[in-house]
PDB file with one MODEL, atoms N, CA, C and O in Angstrom:
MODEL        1
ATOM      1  N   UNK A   1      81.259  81.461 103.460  1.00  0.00           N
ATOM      2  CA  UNK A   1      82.598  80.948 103.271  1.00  0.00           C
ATOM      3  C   UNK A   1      83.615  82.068 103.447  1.00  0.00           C
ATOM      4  O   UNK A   1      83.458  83.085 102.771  1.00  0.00           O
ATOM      5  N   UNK A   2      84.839  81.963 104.448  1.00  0.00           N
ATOM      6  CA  UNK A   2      85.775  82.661 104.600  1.00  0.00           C
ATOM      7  C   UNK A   2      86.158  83.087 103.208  1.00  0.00           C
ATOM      8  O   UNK A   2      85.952  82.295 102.288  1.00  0.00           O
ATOM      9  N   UNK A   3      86.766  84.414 102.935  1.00  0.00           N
ATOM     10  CA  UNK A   3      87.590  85.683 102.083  1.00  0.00           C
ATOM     11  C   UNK A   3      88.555  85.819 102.470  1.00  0.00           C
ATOM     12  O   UNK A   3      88.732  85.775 103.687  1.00  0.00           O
ATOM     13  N   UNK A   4      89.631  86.051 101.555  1.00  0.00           N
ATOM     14  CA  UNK A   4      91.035  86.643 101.632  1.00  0.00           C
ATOM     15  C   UNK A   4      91.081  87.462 100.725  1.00  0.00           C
ATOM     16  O   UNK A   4      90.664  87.186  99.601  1.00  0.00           O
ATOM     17  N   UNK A   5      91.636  88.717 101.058  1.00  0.00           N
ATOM     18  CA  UNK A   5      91.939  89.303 100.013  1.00  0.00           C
ATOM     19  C   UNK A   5      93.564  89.826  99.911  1.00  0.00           C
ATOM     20  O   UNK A   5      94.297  89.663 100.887  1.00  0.00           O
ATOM     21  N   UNK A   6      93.997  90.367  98.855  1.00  0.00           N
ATOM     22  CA  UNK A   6      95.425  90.758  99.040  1.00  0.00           C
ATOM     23  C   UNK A   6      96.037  91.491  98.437  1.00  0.00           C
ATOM     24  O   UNK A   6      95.282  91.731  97.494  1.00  0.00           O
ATOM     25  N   UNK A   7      97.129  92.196  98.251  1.00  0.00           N
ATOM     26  CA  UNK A   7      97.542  93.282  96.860  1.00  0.00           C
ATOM     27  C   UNK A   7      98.583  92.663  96.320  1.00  0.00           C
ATOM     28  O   UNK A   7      99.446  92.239  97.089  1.00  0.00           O
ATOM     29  N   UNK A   8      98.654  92.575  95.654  1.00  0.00           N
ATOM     30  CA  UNK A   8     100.068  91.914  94.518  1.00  0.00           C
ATOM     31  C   UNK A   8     100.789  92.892  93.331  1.00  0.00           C
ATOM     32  O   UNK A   8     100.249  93.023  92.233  1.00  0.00           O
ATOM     33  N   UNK A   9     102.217  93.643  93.711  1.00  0.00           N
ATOM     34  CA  UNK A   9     102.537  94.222  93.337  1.00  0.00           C
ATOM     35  C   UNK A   9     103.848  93.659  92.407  1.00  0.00           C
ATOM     36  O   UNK A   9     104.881  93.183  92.877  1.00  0.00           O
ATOM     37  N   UNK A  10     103.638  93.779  91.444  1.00  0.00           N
ATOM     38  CA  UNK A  10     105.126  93.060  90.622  1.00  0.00           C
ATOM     39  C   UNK A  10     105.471  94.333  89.799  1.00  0.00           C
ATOM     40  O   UNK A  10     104.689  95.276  89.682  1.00  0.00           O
ATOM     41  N   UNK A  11     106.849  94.275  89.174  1.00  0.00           N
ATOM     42  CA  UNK A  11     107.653  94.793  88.695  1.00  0.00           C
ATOM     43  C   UNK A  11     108.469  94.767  87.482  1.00  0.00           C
ATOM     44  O   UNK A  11     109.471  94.118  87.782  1.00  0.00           O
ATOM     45  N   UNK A  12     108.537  95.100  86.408  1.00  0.00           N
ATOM     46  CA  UNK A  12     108.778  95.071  85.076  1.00  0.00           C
ATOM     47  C   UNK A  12     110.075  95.576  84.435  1.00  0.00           C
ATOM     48  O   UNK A  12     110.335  96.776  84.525  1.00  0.00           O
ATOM     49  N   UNK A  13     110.973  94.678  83.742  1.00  0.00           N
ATOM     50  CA  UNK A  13     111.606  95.354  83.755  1.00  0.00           C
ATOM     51  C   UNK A  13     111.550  96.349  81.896  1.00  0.00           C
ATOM     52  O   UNK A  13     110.883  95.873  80.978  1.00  0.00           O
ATOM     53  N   UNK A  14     112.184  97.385  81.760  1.00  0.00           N
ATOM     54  CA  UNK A  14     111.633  98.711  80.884  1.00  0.00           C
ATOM     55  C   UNK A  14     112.768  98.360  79.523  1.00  0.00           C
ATOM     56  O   UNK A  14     112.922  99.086  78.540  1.00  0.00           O
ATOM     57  N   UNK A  15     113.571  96.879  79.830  1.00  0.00           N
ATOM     58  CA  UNK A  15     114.518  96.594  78.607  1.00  0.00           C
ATOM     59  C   UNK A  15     113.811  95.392  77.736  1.00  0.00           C
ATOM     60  O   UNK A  15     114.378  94.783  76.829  1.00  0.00           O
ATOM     61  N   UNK A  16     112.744  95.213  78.091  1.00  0.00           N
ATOM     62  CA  UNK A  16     111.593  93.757  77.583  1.00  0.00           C
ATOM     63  C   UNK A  16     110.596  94.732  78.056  1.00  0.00           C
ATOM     64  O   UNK A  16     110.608  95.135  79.219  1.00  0.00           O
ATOM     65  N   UNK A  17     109.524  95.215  76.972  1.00  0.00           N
ATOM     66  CA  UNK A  17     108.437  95.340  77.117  1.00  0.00           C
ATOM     67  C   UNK A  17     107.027  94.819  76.865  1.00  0.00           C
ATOM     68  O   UNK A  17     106.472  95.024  75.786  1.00  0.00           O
ATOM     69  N   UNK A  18     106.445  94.143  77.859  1.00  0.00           N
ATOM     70  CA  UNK A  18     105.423  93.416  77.764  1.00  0.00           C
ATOM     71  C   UNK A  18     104.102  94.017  77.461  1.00  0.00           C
ATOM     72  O   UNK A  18     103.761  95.089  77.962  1.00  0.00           O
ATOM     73  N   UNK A  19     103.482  93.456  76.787  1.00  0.00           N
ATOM     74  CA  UNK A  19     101.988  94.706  77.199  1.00  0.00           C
ATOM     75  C   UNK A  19     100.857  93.487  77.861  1.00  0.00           C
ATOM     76  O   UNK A  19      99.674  93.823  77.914  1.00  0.00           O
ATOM     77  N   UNK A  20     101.157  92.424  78.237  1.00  0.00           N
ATOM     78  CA  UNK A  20     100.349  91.868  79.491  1.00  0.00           C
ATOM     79  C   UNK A  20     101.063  90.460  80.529  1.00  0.00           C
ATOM     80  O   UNK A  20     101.484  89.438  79.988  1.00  0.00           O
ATOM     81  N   UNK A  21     101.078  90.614  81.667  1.00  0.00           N
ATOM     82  CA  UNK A  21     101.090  89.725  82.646  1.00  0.00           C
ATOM     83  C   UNK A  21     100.310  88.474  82.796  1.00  0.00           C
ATOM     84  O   UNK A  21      99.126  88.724  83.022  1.00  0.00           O
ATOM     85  N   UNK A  22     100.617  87.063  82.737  1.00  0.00           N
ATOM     86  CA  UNK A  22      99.682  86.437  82.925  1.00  0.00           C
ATOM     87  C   UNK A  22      99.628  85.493  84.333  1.00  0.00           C
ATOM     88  O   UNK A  22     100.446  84.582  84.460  1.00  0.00           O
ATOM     89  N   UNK A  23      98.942  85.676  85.047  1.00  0.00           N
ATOM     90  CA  UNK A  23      99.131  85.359  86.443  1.00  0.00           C
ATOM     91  C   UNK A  23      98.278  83.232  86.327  1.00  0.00           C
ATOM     92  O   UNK A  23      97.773  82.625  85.383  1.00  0.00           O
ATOM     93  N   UNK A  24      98.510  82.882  87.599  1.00  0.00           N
ATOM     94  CA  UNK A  24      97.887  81.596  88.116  1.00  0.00           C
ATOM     95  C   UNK A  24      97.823  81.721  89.608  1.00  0.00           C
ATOM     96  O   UNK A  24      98.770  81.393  90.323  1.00  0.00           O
ATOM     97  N   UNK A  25      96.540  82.267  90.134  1.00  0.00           N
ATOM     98  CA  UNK A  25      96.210  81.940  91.573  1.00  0.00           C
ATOM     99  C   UNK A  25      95.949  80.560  91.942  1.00  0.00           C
ATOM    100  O   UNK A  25      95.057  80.032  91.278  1.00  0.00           O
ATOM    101  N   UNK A  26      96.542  79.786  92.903  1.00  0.00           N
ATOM    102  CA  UNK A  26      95.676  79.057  93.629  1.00  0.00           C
ATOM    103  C   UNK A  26      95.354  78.606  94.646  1.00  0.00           C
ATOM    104  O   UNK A  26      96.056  77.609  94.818  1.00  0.00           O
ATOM    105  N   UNK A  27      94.458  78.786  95.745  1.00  0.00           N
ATOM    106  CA  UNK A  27      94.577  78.276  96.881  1.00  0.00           C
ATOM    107  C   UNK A  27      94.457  77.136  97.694  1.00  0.00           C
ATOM    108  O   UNK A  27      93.750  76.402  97.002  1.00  0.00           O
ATOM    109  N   UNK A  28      94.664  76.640  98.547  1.00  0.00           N
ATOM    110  CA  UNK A  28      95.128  75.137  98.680  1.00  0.00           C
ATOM    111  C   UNK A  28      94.910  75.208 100.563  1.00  0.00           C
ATOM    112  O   UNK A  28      95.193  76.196 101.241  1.00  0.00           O
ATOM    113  N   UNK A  29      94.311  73.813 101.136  1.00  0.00           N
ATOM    114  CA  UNK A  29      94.388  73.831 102.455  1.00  0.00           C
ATOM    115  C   UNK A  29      93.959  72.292 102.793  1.00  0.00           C
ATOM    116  O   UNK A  29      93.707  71.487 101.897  1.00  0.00           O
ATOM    117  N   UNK A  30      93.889  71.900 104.487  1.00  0.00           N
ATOM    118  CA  UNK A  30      94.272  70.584 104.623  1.00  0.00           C
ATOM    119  C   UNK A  30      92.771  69.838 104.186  1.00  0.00           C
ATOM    120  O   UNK A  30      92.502  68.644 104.055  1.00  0.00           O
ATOM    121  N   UNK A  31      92.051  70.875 104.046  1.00  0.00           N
ATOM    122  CA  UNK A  31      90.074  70.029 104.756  1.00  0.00           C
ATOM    123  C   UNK A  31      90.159  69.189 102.581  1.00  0.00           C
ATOM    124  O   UNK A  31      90.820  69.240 101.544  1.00  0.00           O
ATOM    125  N   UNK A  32      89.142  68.666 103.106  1.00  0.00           N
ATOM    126  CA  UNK A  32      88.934  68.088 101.355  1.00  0.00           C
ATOM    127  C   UNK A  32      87.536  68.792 101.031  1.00  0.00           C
ATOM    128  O   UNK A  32      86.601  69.107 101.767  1.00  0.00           O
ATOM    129  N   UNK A  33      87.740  68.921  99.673  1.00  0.00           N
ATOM    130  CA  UNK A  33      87.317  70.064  98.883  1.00  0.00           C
ATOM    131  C   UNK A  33      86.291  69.394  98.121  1.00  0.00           C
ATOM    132  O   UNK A  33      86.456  68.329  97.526  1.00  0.00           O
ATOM    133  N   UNK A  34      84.746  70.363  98.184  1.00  0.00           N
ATOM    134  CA  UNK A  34      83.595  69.744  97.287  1.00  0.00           C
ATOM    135  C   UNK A  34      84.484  70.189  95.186  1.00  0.00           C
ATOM    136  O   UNK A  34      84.610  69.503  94.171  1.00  0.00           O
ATOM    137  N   UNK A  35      84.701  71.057  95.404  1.00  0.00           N
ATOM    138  CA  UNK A  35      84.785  71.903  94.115  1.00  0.00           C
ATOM    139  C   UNK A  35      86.295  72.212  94.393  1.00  0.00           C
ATOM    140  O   UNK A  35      86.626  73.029  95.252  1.00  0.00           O
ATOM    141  N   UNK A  36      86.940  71.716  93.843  1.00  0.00           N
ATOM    142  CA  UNK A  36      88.763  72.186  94.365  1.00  0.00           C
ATOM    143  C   UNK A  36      89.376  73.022  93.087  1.00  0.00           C
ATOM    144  O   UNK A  36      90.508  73.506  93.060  1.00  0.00           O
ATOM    145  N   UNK A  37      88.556  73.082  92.203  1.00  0.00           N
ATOM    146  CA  UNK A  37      88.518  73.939  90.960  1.00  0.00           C
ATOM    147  C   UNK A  37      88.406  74.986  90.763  1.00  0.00           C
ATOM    148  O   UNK A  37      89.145  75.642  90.029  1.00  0.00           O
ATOM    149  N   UNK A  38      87.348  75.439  91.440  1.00  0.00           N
ATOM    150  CA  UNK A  38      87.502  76.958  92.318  1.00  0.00           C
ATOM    151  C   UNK A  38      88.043  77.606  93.066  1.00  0.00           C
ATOM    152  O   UNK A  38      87.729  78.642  93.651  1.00  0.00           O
ATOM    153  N   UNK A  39      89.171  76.801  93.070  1.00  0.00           N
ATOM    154  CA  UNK A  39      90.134  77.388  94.533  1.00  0.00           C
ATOM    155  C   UNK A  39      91.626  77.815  93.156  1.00  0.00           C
ATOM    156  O   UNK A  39      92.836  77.978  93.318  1.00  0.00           O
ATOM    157  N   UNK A  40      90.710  77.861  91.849  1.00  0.00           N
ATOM    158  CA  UNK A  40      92.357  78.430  90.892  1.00  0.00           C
ATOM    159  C   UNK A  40      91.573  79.414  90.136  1.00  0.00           C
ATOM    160  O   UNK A  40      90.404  79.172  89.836  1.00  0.00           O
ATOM    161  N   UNK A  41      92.135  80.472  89.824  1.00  0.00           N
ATOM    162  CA  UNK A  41      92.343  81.491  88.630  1.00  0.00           C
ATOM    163  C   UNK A  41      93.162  81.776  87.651  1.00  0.00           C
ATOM    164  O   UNK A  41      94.314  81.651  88.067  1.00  0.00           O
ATOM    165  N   UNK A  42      93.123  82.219  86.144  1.00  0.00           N
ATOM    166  CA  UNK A  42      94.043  82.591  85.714  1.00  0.00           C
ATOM    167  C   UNK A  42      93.499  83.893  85.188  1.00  0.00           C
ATOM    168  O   UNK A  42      92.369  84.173  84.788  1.00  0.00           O
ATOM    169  N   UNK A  43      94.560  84.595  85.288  1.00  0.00           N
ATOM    170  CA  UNK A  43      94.024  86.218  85.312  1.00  0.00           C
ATOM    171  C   UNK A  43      95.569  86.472  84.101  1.00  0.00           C
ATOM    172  O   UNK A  43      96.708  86.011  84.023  1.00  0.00           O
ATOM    173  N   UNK A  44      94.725  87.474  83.332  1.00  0.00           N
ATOM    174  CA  UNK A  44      95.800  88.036  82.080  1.00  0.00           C
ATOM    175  C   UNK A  44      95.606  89.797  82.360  1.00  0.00           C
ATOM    176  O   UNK A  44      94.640  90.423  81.923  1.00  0.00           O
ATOM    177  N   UNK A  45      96.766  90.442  83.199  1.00  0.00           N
ATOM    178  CA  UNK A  45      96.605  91.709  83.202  1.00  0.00           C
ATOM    179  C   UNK A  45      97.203  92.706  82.411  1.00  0.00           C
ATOM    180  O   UNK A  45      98.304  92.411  81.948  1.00  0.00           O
ATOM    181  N   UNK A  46      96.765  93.765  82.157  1.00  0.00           N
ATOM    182  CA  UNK A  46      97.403  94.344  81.019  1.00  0.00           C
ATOM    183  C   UNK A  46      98.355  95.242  81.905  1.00  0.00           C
ATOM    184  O   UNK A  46      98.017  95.628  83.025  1.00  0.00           O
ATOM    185  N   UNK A  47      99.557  95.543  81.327  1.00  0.00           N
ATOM    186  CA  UNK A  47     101.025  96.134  81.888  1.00  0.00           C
ATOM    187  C   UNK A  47     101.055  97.716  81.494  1.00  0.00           C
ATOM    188  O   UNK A  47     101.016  97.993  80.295  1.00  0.00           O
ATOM    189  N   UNK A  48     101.120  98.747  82.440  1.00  0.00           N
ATOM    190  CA  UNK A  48     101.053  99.991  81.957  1.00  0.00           C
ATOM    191  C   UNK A  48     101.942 100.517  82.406  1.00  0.00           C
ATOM    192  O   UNK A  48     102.068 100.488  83.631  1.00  0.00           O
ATOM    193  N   UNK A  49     103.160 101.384  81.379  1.00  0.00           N
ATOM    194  CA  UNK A  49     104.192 101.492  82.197  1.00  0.00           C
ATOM    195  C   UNK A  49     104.531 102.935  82.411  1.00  0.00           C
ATOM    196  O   UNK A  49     104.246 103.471  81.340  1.00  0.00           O
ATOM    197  N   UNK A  50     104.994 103.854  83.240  1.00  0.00           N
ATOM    198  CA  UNK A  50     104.924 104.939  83.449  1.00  0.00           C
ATOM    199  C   UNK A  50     106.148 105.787  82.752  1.00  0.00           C
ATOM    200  O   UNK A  50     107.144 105.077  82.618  1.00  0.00           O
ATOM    201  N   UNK A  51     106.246 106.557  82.480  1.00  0.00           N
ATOM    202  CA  UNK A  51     106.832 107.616  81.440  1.00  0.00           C
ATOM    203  C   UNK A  51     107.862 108.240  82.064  1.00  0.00           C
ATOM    204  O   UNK A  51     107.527 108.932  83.025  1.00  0.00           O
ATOM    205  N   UNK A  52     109.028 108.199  81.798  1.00  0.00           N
ATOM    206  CA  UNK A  52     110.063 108.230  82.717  1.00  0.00           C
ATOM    207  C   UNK A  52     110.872 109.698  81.621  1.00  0.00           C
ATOM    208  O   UNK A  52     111.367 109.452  80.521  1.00  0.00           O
ATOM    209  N   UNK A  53     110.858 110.319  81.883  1.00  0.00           N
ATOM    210  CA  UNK A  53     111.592 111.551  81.285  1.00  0.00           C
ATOM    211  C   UNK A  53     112.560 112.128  81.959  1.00  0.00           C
ATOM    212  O   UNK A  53     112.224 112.776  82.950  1.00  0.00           O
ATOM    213  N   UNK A  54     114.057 112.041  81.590  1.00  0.00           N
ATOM    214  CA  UNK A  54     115.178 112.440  82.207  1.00  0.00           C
ATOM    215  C   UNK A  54     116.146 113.620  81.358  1.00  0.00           C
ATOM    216  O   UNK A  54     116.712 113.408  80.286  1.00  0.00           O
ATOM    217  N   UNK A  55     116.168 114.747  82.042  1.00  0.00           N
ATOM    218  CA  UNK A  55     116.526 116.117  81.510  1.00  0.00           C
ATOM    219  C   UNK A  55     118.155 116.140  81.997  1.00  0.00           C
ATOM    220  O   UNK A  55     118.497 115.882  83.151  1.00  0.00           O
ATOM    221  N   UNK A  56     118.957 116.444  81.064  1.00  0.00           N
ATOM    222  CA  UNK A  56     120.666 116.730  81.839  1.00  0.00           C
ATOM    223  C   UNK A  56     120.774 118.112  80.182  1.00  0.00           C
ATOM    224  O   UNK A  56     120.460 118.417  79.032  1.00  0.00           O
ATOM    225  N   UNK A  57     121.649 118.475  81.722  1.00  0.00           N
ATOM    226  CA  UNK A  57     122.577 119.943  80.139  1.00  0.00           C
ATOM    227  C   UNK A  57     123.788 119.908  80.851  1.00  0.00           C
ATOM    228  O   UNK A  57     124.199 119.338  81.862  1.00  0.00           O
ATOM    229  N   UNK A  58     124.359 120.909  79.783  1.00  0.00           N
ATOM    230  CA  UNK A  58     125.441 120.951  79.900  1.00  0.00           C
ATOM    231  C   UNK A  58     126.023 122.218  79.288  1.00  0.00           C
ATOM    232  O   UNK A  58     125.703 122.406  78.114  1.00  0.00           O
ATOM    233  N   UNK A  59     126.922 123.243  79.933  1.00  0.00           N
ATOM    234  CA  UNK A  59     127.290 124.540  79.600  1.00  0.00           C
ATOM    235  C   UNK A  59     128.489 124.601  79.783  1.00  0.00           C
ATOM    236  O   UNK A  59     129.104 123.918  80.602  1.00  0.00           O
ATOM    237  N   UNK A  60     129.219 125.879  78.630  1.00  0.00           N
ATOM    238  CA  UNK A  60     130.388 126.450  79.116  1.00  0.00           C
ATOM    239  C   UNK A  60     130.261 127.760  79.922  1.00  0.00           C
ATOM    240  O   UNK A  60     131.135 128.607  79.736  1.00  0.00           O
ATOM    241  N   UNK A  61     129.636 127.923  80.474  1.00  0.00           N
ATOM    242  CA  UNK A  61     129.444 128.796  81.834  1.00  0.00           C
ATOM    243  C   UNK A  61     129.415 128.391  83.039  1.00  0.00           C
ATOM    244  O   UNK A  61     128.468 127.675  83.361  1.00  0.00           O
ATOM    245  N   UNK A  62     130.132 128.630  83.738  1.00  0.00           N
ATOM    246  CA  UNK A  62     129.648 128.304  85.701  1.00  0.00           C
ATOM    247  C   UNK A  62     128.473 128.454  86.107  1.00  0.00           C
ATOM    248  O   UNK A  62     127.796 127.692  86.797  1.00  0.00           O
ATOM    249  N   UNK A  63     128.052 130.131  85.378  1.00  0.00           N
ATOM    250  CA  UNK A  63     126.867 130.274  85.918  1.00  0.00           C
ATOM    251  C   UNK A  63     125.551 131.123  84.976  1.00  0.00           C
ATOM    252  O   UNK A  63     125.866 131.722  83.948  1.00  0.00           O
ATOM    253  N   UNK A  64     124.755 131.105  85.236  1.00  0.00           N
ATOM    254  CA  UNK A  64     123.916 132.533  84.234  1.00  0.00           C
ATOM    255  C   UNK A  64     123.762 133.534  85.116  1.00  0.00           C
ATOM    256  O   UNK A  64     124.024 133.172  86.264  1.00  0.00           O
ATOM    257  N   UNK A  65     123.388 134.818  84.997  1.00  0.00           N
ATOM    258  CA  UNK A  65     122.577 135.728  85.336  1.00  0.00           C
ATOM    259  C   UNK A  65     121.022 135.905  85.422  1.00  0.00           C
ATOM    260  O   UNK A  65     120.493 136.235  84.360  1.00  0.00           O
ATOM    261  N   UNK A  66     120.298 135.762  86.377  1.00  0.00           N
ATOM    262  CA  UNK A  66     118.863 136.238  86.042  1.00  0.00           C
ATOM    263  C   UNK A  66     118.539 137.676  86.212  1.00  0.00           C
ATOM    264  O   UNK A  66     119.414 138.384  86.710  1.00  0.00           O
ATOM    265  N   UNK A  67     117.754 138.047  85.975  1.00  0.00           N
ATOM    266  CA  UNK A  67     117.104 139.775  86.012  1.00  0.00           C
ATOM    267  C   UNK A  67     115.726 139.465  86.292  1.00  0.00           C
ATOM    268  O   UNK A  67     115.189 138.401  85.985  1.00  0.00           O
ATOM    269  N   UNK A  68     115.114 140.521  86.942  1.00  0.00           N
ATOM    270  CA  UNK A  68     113.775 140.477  87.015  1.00  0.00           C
ATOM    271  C   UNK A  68     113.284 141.593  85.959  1.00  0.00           C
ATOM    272  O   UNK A  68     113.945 142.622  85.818  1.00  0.00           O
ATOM    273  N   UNK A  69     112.031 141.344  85.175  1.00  0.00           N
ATOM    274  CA  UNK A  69     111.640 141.901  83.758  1.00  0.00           C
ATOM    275  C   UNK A  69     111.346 143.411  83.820  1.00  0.00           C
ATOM    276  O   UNK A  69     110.400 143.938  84.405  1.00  0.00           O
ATOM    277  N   UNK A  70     112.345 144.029  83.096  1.00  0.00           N
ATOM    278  CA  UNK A  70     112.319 145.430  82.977  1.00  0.00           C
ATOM    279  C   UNK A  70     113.917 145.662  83.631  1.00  0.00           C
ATOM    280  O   UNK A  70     114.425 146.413  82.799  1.00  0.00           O
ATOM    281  N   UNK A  71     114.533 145.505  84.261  1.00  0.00           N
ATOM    282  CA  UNK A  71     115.429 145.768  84.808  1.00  0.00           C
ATOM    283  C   UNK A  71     117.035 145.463  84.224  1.00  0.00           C
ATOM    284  O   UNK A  71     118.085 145.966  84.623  1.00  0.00           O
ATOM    285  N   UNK A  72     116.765 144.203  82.863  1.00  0.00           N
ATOM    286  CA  UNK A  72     117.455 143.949  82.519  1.00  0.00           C
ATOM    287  C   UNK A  72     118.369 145.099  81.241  1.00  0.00           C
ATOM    288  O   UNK A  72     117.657 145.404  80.284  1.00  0.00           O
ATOM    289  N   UNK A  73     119.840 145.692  81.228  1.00  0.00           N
ATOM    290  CA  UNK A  73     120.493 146.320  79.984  1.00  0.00           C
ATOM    291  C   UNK A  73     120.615 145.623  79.293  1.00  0.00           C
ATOM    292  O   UNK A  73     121.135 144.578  79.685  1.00  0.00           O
ATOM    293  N   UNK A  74     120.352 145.692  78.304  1.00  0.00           N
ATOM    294  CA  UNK A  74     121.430 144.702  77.450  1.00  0.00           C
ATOM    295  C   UNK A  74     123.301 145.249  77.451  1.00  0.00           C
ATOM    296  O   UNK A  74     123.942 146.236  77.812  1.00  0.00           O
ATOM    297  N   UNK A  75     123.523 144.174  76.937  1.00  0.00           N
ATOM    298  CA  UNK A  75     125.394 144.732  77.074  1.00  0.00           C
ATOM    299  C   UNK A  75     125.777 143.388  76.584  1.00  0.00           C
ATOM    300  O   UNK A  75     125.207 142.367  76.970  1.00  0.00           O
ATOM    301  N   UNK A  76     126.767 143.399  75.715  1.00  0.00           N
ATOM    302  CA  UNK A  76     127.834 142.142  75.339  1.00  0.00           C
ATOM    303  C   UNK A  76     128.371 141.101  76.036  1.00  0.00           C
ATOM    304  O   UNK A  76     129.460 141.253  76.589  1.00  0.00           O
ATOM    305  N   UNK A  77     127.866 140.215  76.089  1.00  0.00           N
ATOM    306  CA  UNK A  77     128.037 139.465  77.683  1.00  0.00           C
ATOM    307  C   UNK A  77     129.405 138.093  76.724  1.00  0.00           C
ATOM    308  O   UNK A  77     129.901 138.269  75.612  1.00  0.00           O
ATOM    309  N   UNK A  78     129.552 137.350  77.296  1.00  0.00           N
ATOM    310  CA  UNK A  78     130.839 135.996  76.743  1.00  0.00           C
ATOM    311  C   UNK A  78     129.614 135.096  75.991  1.00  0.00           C
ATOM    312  O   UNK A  78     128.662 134.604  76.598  1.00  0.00           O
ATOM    313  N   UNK A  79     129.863 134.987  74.470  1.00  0.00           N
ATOM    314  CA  UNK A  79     129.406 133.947  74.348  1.00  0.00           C
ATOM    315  C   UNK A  79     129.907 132.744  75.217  1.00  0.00           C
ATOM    316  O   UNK A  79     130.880 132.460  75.915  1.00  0.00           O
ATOM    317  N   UNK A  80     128.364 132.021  74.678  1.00  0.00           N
ATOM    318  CA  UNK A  80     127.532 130.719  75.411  1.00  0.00           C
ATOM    319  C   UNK A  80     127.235 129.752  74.553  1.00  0.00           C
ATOM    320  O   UNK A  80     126.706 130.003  73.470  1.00  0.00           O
ATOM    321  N   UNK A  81     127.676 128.006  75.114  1.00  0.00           N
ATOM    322  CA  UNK A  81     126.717 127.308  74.503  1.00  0.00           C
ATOM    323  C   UNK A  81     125.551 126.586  75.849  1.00  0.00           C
ATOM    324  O   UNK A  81     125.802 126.564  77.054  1.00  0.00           O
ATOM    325  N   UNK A  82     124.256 126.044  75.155  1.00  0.00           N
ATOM    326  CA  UNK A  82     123.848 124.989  76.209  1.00  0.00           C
ATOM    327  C   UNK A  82     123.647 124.113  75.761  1.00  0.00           C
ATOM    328  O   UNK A  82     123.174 124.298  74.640  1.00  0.00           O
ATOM    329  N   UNK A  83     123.785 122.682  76.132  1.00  0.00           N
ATOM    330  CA  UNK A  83     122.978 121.969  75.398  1.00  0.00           C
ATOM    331  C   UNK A  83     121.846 121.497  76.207  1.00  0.00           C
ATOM    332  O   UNK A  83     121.889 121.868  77.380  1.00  0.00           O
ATOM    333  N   UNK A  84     120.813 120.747  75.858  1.00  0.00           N
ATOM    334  CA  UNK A  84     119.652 120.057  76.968  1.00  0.00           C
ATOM    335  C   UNK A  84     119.672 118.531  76.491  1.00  0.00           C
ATOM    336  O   UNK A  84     120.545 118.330  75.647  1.00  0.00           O
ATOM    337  N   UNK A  85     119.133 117.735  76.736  1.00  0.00           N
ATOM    338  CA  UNK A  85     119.211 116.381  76.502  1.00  0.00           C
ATOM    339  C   UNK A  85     117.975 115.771  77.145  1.00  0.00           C
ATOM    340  O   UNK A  85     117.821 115.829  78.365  1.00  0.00           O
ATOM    341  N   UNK A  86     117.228 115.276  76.465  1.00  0.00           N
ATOM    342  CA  UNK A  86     115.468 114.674  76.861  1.00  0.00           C
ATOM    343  C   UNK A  86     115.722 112.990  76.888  1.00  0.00           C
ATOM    344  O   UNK A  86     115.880 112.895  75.670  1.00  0.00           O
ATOM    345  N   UNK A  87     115.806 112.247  77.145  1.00  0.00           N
ATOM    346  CA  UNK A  87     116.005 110.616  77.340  1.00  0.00           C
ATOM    347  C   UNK A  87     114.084 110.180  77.628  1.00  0.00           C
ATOM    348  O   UNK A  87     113.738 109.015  77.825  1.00  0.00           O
TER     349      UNK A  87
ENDMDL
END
């Protein structure tokens, strides 16, 4: 008996979090069917959602200075703030 196979990609949205999908396959065609019962699935998939980590700062400086190690004086430079921000 002919196979199909296929990929089914859906999309979630991250303001409703689900922790499973519940799908209904079924396939359907013109010939008449011994077993037409087998031509459905219901499939319950579990939802895994990927980890989204978003970094922003923010300074009163334009810019920093780097040094390569050993090379650096110390000396009184303008205070600084930074902040960082993890979402």
């Amino acid at each position: 008996h002919p196979q199909v196979s296929f990929t089914l990609e859906l999309e979630f949205s991250c303001s409703v979090l689900l922790d499973r999908a519940e799908l209904t396959l079924r396939a359907t065609s013109d010939s008449s069917e011994v077993t037409p019962q087998d031509n459905e699935v219901e499939l319950s998939v579990p939802i895994r959602y990927e980890a989204n980590v978003f970094l922003s700062s923010a300074t009163n400086l334009p810019r920093y200075e780097l040094h390569p190690l050993g090379t650096f004086t110390p000396s009184p430079g303008p205070e600084f703030s930074t902040t960082l921000k993890v979402r």
